[in-house]
N, C-alpha and C positions, 0 to 999 in steps of 0.2 A: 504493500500500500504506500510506503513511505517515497517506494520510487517510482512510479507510474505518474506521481504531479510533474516533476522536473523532466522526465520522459515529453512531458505532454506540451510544456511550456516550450520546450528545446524544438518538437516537432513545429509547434505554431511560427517561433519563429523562423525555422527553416522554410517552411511554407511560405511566410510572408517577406523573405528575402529573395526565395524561387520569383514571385509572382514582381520582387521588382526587378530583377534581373530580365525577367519577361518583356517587360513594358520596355525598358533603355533598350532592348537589344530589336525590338518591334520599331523603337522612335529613330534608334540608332541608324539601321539598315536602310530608313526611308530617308535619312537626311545625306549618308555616305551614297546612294544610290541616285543622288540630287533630285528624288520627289519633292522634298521638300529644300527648298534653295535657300540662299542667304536672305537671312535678318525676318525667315518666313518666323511667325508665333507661334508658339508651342502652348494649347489651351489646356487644361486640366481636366477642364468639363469634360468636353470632347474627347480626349484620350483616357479619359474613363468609360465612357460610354461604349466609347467603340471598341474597347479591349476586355470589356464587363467586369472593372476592378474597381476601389474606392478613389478617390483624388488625392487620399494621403499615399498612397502607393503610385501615384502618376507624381505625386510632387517627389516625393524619393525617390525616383528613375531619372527627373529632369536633374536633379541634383547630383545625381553622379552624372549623365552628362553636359554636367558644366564643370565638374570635379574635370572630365576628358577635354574641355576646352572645345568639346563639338555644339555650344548650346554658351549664349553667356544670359547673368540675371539681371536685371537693370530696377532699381524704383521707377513704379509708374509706367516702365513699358511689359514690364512680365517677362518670361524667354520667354528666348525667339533663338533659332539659327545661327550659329557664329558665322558673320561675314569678313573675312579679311581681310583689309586694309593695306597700305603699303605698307605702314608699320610692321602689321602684324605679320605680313609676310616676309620683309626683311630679318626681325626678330629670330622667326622661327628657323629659316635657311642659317644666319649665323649659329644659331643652337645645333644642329643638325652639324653645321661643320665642324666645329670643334668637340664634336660627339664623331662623328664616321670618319673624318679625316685623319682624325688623333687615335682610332681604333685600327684603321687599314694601316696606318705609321707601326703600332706597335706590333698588328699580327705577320706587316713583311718581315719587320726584324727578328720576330722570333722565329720566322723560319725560314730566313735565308734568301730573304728577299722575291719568294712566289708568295699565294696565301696556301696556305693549309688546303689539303685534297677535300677533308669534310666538307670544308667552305664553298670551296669549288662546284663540290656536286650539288649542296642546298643552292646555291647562287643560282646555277645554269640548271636545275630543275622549276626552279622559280618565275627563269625568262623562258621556259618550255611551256609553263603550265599558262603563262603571260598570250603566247604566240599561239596555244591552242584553242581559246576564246577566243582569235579574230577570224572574224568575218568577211575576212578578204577584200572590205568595201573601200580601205585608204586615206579616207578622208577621215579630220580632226572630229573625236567626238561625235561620230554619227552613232557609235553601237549604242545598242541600248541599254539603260540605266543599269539591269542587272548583271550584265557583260561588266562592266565598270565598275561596278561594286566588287566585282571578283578579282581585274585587272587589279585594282587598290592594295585589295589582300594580298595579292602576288610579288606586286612593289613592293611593298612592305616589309615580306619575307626573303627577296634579294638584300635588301638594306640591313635587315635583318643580322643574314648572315655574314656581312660582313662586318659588322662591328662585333658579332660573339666570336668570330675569329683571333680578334683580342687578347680573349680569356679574361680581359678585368671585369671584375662583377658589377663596381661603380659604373662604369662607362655603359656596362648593357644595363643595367637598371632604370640609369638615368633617358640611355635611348627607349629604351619600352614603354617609359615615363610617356614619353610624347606622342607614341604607339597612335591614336586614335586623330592626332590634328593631323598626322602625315598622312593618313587615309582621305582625312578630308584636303591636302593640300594637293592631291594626287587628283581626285576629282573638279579643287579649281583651276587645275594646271588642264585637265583634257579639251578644250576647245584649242589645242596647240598643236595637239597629237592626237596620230591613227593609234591603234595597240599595234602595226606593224612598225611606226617610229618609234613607239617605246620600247617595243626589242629589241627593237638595232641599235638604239642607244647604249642600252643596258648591256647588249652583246659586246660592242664595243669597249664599253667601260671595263668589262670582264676581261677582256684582251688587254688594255691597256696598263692597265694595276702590276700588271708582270714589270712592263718598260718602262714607266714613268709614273709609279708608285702614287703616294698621296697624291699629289698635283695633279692626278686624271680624275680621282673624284671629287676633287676641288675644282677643279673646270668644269665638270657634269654637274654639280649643286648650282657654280656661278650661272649658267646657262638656263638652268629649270628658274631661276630667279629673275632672270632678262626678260623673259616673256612674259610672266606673270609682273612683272613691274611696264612692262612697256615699253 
């Protein structure tokens, strides 16, 4: 008898942590999938209704994603959508460099100036799974949204891998950290790019890491940042 309360309470909240994991990953997918675009509102009402949960459970979803920087809170405007800025987007590519550029630094030296074969294989299965989702059509931004949501994911795990190549646990921590704004930085980047130019990029980059080390992913960040600034 004595255990079956704390059994029941631990359940409830596991329950009520499921269900907001639910909600962020439902609001999530529709905002990295750009259903819902920049500075769009994120209602409570509404995303109670339509997912048949309470509003205190929609307000804790929206709250972790503003925790992930995919969602900001403002007085008086409510969330809404993170839109990024020039700021914001300068901001983030400098974090990103002295995160991926100071990771590929440490993982050539420790092995010799290639990266590690593990890294290799996650990288280029990464720009495999990137190049299997296209649709052969070319042009920037035409696939559709859930093509792009996947492409994101893909990015993500090329970049991924190469800062765990590393091995410093700060330095991936700190990239994981950011995990969810580079998904959506990938989606305001695709009006730039086919998913055929982001593999060839990416192929490229993978080539290049051998011959001209940090400095080729430091010209691949400064280049994603050119067009996204204009």
């Amino acid at each position: 008898m004595t255990d079956a309360a704390p059994r029941a309470g631990a359940d409830g909240h596991a329950s009520a942590t499921t269900a907001v994991q639910r909600v962020a990953a439902e609001v999530r997918d529709e905002i990295l999938s750009g259903a819902l675009g920049p500075d769009a509102p994120l209602r409570e009402e509404a995303w109670a209704a339509r997912l048949g949960v309470s509003r205190h459970t929609v307000r804790a979803a929206f709250q972790r994603l503003v925790a992930e920087r995919l969602a900001t809170a403002e007085p008086y405007r409510g969330v809404r959508v993170t839109s990024f800025d020039r700021r914001q987007i300068l901001a983030l590519q400098q974090l990103r460099a002295a995160l991926e550029v100071e990771a590929v630094r440490i993982a050539l030296e420790r092995s010799g100036g290639g990266l590690p074969e593990d890294a290799l294989v996650s990288a280029r299965a990464a720009i495999d799974a990137m190049a299997a989702i296209d649709d052969g059509d070319g042009d920037p931004g035409d696939e559709a949204d859930g093509a792009w949501l996947e492409v994101e994911r893909r990015h993500a795990e090329f970049h991924a891998a190469l800062v765990a190549a590393s091995g410093s646990p700060r330095i991936i921590e700190a990239h994981a950290a950011i995990g969810s704004e580079l998904l959506l930085f990938i989606l305001h980047a695709r009006r730039h790019y086919s998913i055929a130019s982001l593999v060839e990029e990416h192929r490229r980059l993978l080539d290049e890491l051998s011959s001209r080390g940090p400095e080729a992913l430091r010209d691949h960040l400064a280049h994603s940042t050119k067009l996204l600034l204009g």
